[in-house]
Steps between C-alpha positions, in 0.01 A plus 500: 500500500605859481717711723483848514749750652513889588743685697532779757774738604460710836795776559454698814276516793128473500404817467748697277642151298360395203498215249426328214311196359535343190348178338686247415357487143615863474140618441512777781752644695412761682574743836342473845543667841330579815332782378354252207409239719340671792401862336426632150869529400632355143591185446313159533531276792390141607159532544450630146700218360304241711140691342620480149600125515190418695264687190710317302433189665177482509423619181670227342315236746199645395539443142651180604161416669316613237667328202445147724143606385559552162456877522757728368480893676550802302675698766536507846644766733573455837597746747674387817527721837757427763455620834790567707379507855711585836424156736622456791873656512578471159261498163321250304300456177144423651333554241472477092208582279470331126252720302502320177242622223464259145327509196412112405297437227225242588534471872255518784549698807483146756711362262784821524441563858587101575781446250667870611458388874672145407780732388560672778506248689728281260767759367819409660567828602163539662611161695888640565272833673264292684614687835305832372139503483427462104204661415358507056225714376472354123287698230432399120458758322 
């Protein structure tokens, strides 16, 4: 089966260091800091990373799911939200919301609602996150 890799580089102290991450694939490479992490400042962090390959996941599980049933989507766009939480003395991600809207020609609503909740449930990243409350709001459109 597949392997993936990414990298990060810290230099400094928490608060005025920064870093970088980059994918192993060489896709992205990109800046992050405290500011980015815990503020508004530039740069992406691992939160954001974690949303995009959990849309990503489940978007493909959902077509997965969906082609087991001989039905092929048009689109789908997913739209994941990480929530960074302080608990206890330090901070964890309690919480992630998959708002996923698809245009499928020929589906029913039961038939969405049940196949997009298998995906959520099945997507391996959904699984690796299982410690954060998961929630999916799933809309054909």
């Amino acid at each position: 089966m597949a392997v993936r890799t990414a990298e990060a580089v810290w230099n400094g102290n928490l608060r005025e260091g920064k870093g970088t991450v980059k994918l192993g694939s060489g896709a992205f490479e990109g800046a992050y800091s405290f500011s980015s992490r815990f503020e508004s400042g530039t740069g992406t962090n691992p939160e954001e990373l974690i949303a995009a390959a959990h849309a990503g996941c489940f978007s493909m599980a959902l077509s997965a799911g969906l082609g087991k049933a001989n039905i092929t989507p048009t689109r789908i766009h997913t739209t994941a939200t990480v929530h960074l939480e302080k608990v206890g003395e330090g901070f964890g991600i309690t919480r992630i919301e998959l708002n996923t809207e698809a245009q499928i020609p020929g589906i029913d609503d039961a038939t969405f609602q049940k196949t997009a909740a298998e995906a959520k449930a099945g997507c391996p990243v959904s699984k690796a996150l299982a410690g954060a409350q998961i929630s999916l709001k799933a809309k054909l459109v």
